[in-house]
C-alpha positions in Angstrom: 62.2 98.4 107.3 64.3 101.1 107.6 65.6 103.1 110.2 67.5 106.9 111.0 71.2 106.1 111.2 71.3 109.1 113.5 71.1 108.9 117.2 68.6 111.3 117.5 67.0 110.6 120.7 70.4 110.6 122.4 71.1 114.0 120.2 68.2 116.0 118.1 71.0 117.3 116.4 73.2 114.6 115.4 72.4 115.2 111.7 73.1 118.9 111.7 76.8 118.2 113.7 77.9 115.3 111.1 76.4 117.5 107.9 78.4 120.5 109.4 81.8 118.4 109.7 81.2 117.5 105.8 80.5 120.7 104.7 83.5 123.1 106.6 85.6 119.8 105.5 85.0 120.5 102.0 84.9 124.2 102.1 88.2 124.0 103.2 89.3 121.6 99.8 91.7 123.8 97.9 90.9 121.4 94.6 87.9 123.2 92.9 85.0 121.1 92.5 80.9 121.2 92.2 78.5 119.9 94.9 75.2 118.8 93.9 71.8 116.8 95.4 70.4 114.3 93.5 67.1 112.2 94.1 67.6 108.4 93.9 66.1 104.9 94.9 68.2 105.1 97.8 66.8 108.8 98.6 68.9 112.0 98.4 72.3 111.7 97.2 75.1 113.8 98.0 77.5 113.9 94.5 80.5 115.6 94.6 82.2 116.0 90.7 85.9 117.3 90.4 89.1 117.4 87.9 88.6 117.7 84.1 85.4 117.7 83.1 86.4 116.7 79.0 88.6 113.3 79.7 86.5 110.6 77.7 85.9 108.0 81.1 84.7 109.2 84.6 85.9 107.9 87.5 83.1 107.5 90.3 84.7 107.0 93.4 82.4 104.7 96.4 83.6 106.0 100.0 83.4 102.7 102.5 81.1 101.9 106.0 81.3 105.0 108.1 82.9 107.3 105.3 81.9 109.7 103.3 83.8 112.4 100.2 84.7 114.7 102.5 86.8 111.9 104.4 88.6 110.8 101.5 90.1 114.3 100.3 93.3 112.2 100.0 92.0 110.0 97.2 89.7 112.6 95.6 93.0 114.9 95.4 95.0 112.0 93.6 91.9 111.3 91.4 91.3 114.4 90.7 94.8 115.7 89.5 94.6 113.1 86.9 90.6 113.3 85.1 87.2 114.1 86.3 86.2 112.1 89.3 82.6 112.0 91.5 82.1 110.9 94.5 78.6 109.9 96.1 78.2 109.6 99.5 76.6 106.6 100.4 73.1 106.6 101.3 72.4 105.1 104.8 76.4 106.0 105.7 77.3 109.2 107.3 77.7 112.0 105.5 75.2 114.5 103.1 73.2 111.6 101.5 70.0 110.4 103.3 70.4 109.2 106.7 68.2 106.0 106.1 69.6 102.8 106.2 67.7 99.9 104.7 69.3 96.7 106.4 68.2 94.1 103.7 69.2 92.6 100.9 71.7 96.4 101.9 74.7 95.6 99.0 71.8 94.8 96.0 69.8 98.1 96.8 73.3 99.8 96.4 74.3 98.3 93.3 70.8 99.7 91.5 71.6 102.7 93.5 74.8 102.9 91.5 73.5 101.9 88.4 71.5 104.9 88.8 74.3 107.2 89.5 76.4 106.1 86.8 73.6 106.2 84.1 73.0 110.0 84.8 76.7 110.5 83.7 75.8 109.2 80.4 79.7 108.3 79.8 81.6 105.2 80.1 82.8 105.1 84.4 85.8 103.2 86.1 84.4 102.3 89.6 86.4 102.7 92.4 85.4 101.4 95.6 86.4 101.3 99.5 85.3 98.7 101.4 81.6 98.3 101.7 81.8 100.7 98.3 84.1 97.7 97.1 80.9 95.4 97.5 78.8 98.4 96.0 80.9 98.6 92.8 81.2 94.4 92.8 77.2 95.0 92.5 76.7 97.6 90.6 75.3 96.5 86.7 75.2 99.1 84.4 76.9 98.9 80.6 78.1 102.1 81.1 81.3 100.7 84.1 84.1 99.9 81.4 86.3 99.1 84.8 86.3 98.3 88.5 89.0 98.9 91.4 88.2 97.1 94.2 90.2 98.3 97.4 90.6 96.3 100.7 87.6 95.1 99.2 84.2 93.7 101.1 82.0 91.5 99.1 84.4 89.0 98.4 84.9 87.6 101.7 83.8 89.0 105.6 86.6 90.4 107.4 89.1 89.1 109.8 88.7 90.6 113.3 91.6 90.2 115.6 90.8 90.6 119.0 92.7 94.0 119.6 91.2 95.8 117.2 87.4 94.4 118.2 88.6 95.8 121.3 89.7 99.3 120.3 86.7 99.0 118.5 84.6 98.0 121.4 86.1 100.7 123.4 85.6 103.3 120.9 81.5 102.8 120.5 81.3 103.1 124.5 83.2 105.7 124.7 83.8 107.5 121.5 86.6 110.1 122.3 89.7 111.5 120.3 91.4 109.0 122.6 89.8 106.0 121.7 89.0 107.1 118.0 93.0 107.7 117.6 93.5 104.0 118.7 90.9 102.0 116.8 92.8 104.3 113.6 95.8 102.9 114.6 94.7 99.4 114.3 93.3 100.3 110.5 96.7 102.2 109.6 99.7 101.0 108.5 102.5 100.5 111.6 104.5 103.7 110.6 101.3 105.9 109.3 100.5 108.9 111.1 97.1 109.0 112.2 95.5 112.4 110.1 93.4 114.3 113.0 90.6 115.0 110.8 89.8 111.0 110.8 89.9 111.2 114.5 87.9 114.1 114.2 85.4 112.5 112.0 85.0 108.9 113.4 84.7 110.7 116.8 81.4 112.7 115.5 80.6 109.2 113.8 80.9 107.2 117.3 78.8 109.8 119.4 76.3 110.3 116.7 75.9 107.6 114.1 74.2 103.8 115.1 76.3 100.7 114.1 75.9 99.6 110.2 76.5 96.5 109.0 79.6 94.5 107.6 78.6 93.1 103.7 79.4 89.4 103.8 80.7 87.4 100.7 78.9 88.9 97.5 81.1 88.6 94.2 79.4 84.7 93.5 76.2 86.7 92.6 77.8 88.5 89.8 80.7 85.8 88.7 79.5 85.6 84.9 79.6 89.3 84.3 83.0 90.0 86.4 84.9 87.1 84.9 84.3 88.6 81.6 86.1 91.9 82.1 88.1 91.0 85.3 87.8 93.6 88.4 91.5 94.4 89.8 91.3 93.8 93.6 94.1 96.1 95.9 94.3 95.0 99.4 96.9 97.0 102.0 99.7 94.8 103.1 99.1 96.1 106.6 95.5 95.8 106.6 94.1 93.6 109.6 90.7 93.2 108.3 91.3 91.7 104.7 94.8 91.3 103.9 96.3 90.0 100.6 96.3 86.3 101.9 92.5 86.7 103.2 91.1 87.8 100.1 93.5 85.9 97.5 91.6 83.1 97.4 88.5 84.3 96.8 89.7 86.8 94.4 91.3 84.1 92.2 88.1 81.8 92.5 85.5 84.1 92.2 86.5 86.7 89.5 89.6 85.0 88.1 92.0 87.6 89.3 95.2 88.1 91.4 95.2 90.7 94.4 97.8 93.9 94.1 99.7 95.1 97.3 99.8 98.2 98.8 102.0 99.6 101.0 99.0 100.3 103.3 96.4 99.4 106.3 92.8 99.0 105.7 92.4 102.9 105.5 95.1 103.9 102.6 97.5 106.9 102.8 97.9 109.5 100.0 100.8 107.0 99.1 98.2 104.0 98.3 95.9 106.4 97.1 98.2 107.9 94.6 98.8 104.0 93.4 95.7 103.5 93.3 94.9 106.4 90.8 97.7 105.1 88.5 95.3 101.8 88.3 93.0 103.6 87.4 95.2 105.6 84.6 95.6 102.5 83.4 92.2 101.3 83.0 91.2 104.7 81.6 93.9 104.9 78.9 92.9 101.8 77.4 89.1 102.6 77.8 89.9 105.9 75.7 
């Protein structure tokens, strides 16, 4: 069964404001790139392609819950600057993709979603993936991923929630504001990060407009066999309150045989983590080419 995300009885324009937001958003990106729609299992798809077209391995970059490319310029940017990176918005997430979210068996329909994505590229792909695009990428089957980068990833284990943020959280859905937008980002920065104001921006327009998703739950013992053999590296932030380090170690380690790498972040990472991030995936690349 599925469903608008959009709360368009409460506003018969909510599409138009968040699709508005995304495109002014990446107007404004000073990094030249190509936007394109494409039709997919999950509906229309939103693909965003930038960098150097002629590197050997794509990168395909999976934005989290809530998320879309146009917020995550920062790690599109870092991406970017070093090969040729797309980005898909996630069907049934806010942004330019279709607005219908299909609640069941959610994480497999993405992963043949992706599948399908990465087989139009017709070249070998390093998956990156935020979050619920973590558990997309974990999912995701297709001989053509030579590489995964799971970050603060979901799908291996569900989240902690610490009372504070649930509230900020709470507070935020009944009331969605800058105010209360700035504080639930707080809670998914690092201590010393400055909160960027087009995240409050965008998570404001998110709250007013966009229903509640859902939070993947433990997915990675689906897939063990294929991940063991070419090991995903898992990056968690150091600061993150949802899945730190120590929460998702343990899985990581029994699951897909693999250590978690530190960052220097919260559960949303800076250009910083971003930037380490992209030398992973240099990494990966190099030895892929």
């Amino acid at each position: 069964m599925t469903e608008s995300i959009y709360r368009t009885l409460h506003d018969p324009h909510a599409r138009r404001r968040i699709d508005d937001w995304c495109d002014a958003r990446l107007s404004a990106w000073a990094v030249p790139h190509v936007r394109d729609h494409r039709d997919t299992v999950a509906g229309p798809t939103h693909v965003l392609t930038a960098g150097d077209p002629d590197v050997p391995v794509a990168v395909v970059l999976v934005p989290g819950a809530n998320a879309c490319a146009a917020a995550h310029l920062p790690a599109l940017t870092a991406l970017a600057a070093r090969g040729h990176v797309v980005a898909p918005d996630v069907p049934g997430e806010p942004g330019l993709s279709s607005g219908r979210r299909v609640e069941r068996a959610r994480v497999h329909q993405l992963g043949a979603w992706l599948d399908e994505v990465v087989t139009r590229l017709d070249r070998p792909v390093v998956l990156v993936g935020h979050a619920l695009g973590a558990a997309a990428a974990l999912a995701a089957s297709s001989p053509l991923v030579v590489g995964r980068v799971l970050v603060s990833p979901g799908g291996l284990r569900r989240p902690r929630l610490p009372l504070r943020l649930l509230a900020a959280a709470a507070r935020w859905r009944a009331a969605p504001r800058p105010a209360t937008s700035y504080r639930l980002l707080e809670h998914l920065a690092a201590p010393a990060e400055r909160v960027d104001p087009a995240l409050v921006e965008w998570l404001t327009l998110v709250g007013r407009h966009v229903r509640p998703g859902f939070v993947p739950g433990r997915q990675a013992d689906r897939f063990t066999d294929v991940l063991r053999s070419r090991p995903p590296v898992v990056m968690a932030g150091v600061h993150d309150r949802l899945l730190p380090p120590a929460h998702v170690a343990p899985a990581a380690r029994r699951l897909l045989g693999t250590d978690v790498v530190p960052l220097e972040c919260g559960h949303l990472p800076d250009p910083a983590a971003w930037g380490h991030v992209a030398g992973t995936v240099d990494a990966l690349v190099a030895r892929r080419s």
